[in-house]
C-alpha atoms as an extended CHARMM CRD file, in Angstrom:
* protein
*
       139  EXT
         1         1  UNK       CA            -10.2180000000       -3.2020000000       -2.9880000000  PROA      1               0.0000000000
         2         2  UNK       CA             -7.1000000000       -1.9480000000       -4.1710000000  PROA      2               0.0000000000
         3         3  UNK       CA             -6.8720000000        1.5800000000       -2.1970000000  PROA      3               0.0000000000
         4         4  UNK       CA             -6.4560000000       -0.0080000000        1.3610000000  PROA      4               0.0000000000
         5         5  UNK       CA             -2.9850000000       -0.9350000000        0.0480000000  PROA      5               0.0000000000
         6         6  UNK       CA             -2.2560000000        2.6560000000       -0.4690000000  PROA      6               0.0000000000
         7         7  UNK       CA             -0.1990000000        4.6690000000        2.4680000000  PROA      7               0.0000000000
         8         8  UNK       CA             -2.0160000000        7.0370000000        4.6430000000  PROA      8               0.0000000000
         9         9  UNK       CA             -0.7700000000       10.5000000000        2.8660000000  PROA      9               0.0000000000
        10        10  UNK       CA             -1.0710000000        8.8830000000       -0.2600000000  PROA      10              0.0000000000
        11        11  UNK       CA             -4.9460000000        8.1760000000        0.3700000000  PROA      11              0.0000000000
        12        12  UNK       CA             -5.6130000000       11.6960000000        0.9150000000  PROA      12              0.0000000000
        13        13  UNK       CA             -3.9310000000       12.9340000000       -2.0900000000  PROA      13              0.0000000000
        14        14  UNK       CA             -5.7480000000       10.1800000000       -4.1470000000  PROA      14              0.0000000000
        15        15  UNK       CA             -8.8070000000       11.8130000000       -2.7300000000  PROA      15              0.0000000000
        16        16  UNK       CA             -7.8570000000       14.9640000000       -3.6330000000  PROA      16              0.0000000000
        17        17  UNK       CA             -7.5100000000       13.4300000000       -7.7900000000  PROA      17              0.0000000000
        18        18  UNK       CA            -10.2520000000       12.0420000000       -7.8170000000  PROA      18              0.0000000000
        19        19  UNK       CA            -12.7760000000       14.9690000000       -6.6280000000  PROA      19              0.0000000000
        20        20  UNK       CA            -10.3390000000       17.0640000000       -9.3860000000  PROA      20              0.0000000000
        21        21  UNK       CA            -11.1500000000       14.2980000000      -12.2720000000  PROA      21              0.0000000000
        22        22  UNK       CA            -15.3330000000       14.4790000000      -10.8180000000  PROA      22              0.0000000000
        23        23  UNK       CA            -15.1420000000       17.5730000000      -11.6250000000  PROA      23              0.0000000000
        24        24  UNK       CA            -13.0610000000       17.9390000000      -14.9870000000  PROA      24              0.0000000000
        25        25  UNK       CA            -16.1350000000       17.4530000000      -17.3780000000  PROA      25              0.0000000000
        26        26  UNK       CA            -18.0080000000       20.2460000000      -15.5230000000  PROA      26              0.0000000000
        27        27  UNK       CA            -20.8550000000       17.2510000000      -15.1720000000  PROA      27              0.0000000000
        28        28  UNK       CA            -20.2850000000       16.3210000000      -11.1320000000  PROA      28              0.0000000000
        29        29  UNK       CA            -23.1030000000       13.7570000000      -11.3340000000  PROA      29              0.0000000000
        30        30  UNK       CA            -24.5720000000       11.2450000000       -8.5630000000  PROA      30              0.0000000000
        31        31  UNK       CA            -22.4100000000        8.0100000000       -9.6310000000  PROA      31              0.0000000000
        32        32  UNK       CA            -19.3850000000       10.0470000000       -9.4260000000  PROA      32              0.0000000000
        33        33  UNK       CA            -20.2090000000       11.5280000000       -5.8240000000  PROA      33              0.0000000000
        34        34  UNK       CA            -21.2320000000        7.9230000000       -5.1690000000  PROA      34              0.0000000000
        35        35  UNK       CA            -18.2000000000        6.2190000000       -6.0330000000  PROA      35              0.0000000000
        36        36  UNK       CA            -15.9280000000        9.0130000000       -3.9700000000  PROA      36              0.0000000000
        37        37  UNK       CA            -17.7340000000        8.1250000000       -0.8660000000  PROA      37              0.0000000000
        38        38  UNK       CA            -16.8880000000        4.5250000000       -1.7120000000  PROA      38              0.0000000000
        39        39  UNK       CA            -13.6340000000        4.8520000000       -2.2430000000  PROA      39              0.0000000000
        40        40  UNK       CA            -13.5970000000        7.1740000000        1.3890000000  PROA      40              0.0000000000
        41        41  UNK       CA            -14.7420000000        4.3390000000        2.9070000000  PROA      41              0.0000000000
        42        42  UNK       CA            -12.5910000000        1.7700000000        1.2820000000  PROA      42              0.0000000000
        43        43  UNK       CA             -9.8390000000        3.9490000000        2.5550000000  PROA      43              0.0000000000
        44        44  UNK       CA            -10.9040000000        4.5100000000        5.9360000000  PROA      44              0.0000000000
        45        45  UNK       CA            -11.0030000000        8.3410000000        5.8200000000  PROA      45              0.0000000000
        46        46  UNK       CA            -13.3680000000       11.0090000000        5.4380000000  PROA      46              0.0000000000
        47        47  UNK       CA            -15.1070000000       12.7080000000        2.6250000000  PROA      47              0.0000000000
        48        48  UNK       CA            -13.9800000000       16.2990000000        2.0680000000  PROA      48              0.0000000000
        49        49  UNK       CA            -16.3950000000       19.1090000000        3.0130000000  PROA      49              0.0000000000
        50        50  UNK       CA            -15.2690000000       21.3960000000       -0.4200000000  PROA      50              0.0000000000
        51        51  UNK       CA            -13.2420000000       20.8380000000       -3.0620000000  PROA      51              0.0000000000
        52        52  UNK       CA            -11.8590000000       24.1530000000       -4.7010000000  PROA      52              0.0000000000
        53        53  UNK       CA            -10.5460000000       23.2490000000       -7.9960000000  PROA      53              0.0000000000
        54        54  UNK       CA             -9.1670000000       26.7620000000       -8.2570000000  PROA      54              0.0000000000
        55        55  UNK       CA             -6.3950000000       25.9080000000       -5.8060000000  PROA      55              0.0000000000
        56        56  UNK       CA             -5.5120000000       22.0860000000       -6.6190000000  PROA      56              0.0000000000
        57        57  UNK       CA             -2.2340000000       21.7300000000       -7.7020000000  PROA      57              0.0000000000
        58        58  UNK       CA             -1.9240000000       18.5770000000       -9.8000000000  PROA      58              0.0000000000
        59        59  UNK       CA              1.7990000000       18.3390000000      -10.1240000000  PROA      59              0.0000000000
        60        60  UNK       CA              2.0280000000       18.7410000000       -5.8080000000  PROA      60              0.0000000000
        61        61  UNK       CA             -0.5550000000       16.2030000000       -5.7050000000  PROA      61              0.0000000000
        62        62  UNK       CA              0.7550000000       13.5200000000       -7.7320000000  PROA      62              0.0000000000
        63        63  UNK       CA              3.9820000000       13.9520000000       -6.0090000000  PROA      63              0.0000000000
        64        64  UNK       CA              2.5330000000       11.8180000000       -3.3120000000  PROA      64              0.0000000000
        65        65  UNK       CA              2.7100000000        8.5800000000       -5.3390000000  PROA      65              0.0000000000
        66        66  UNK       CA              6.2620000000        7.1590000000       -4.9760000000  PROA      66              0.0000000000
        67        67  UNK       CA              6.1170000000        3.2640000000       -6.0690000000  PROA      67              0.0000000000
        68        68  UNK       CA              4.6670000000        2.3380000000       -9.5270000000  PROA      68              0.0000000000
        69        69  UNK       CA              2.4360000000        0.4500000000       -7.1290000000  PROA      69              0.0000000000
        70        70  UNK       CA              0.6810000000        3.1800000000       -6.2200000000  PROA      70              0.0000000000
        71        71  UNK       CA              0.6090000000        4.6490000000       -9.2220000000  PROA      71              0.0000000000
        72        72  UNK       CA             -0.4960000000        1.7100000000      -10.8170000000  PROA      72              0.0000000000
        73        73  UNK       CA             -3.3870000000        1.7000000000       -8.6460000000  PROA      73              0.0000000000
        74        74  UNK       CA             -4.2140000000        5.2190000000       -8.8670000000  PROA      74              0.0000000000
        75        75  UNK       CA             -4.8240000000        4.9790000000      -12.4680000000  PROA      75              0.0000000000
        76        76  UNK       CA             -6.6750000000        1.5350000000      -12.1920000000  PROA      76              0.0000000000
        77        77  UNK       CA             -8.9870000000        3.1330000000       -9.4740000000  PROA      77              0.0000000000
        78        78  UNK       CA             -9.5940000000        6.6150000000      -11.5520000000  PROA      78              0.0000000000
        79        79  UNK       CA            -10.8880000000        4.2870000000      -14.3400000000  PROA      79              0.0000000000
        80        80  UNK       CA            -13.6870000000        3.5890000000      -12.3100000000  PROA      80              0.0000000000
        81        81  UNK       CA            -14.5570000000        7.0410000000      -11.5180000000  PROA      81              0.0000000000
        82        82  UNK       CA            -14.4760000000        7.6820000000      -15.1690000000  PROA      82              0.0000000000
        83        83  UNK       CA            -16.0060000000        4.9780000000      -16.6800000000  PROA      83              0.0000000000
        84        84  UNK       CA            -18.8960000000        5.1290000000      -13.6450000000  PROA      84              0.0000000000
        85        85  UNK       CA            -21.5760000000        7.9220000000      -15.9380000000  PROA      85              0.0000000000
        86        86  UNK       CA            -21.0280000000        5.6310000000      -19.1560000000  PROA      86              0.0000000000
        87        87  UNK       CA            -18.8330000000        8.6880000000      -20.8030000000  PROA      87              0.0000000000
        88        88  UNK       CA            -15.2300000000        9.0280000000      -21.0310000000  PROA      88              0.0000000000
        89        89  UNK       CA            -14.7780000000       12.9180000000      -21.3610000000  PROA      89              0.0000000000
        90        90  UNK       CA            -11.8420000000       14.3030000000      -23.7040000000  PROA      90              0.0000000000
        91        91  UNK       CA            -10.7590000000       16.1640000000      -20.5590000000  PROA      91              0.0000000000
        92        92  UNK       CA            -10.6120000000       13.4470000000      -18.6240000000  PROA      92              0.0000000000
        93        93  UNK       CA             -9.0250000000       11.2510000000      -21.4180000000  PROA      93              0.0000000000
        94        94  UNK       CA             -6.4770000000       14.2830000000      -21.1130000000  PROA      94              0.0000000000
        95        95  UNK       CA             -5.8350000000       14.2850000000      -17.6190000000  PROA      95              0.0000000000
        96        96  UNK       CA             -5.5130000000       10.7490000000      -17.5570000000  PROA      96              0.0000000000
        97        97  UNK       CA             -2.8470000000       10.8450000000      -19.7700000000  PROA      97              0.0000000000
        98        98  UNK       CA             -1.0930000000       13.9670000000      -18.1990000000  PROA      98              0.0000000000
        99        99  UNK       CA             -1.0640000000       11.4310000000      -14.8540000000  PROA      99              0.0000000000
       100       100  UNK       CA              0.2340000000        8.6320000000      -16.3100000000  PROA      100             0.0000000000
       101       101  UNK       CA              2.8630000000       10.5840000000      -18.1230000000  PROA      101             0.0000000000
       102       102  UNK       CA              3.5310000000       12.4240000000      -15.1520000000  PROA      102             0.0000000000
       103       103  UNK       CA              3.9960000000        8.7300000000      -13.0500000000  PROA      103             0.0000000000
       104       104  UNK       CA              6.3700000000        7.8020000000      -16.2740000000  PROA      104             0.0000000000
       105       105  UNK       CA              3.5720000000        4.6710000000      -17.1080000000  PROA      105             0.0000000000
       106       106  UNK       CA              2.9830000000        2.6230000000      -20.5360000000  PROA      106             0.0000000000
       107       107  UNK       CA              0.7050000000        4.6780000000      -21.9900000000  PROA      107             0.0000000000
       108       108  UNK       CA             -0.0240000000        1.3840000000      -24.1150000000  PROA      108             0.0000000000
       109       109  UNK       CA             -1.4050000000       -0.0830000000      -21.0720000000  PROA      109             0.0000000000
       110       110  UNK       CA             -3.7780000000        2.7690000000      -20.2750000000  PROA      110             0.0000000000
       111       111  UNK       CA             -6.3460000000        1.3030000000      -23.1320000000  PROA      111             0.0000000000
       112       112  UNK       CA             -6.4010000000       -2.0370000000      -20.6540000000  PROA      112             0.0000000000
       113       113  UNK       CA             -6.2630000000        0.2140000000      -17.6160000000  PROA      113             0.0000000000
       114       114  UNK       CA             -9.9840000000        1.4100000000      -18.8120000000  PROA      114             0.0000000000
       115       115  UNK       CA            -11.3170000000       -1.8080000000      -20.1620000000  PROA      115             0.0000000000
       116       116  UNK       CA            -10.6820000000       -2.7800000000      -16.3780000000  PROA      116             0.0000000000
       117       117  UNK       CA            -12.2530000000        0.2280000000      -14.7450000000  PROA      117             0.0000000000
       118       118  UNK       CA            -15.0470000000        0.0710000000      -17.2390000000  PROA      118             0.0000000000
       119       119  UNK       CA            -15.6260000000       -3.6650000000      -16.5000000000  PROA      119             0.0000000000
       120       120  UNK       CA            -15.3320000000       -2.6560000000      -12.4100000000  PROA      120             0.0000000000
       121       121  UNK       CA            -18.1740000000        0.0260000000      -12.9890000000  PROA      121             0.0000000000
       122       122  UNK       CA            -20.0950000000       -2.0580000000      -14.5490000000  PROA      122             0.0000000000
       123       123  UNK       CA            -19.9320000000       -4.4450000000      -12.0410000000  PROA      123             0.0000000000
       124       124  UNK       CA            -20.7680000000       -2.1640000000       -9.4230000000  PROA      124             0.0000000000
       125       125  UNK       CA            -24.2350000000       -1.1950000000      -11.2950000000  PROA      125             0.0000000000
       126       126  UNK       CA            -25.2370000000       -4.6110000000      -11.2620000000  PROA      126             0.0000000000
       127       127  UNK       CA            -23.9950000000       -5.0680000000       -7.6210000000  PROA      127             0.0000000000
       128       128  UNK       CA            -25.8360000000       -2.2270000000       -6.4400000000  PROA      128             0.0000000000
       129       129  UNK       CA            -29.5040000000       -3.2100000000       -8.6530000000  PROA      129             0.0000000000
       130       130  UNK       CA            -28.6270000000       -6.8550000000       -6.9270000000  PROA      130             0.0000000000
       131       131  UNK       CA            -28.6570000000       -5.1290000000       -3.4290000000  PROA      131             0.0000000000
       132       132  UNK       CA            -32.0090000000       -2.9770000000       -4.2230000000  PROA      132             0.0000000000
       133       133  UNK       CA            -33.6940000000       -6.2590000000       -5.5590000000  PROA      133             0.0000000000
       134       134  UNK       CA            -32.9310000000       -8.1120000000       -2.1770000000  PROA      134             0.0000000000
       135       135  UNK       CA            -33.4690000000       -5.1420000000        0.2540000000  PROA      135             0.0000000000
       136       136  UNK       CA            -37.0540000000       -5.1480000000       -1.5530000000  PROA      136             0.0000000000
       137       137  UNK       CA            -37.3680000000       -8.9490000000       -1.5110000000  PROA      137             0.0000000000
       138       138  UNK       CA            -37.0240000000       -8.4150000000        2.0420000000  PROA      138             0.0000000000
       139       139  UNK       CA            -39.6080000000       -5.1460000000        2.8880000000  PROA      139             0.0000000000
């Protein structure tokens, strides 16, 4: 929804973030790996084949995002990833923070930030139980 409206090097970095916050609780689950290859195909690129965490740089990465626009909607879209296994991980509460201190954001607004993403997660669980109901309906 909100990714499409990100540039083209900026998608790829975002990419990058969010298979580094997947990974930051040591729990890379289903909804997580689920929700990346939504967001791949929201943006209109492909999934990576690895991810080495090893060798991400997360200062070079969020150098990418220039406007508060994108920034903005970097956070709002990591919400989602978070909030998507029901458990908001004191290392990814961390890095969340480190981002949005890093992209000079509110963090006052970071509490709304995750009532959004946690709402949009939501959302997407009942979406996709809608979706399994019908293609069953229709078997």
């Amino acid at each position: 929804m909100l990714l499409m409206k990100l540039q083209a090097r900026e998608k790829f970095a975002f990419l990058q973030l969010a298979h580094y916050l997947a990974r930051i609780d040591n729990d890379f689950g289903k909804s997580e790996e689920e929700i990346i290859l939504e967001y791949c195909a929201e943006m209109g690129i492909e999934n990576l084949d690895s991810f080495d965490v090893k060798n991400f740089s997360l200062e070079d990465t969020l150098k990418n995002f220039k406007s508060e626009r994108s920034k903005k909607i970097v956070i709002l879209e990591l919400m989602i990833l978070i909030h998507i296994d029901r458990s908001f991980n004191i290392n990814e509460q961390i890095l969340i923070d480190k981002i949005s201190r890093n992209f000079g954001l509110e963090l006052e607004n970071l509490d709304d930030y995750s009532q959004w993403g946690k709402s949009v997660a939501m959302l997407y669980e009942v979406a996709k139980v809608f979706i399994d109901d019908r293609d069953r309906n229709l078997e």
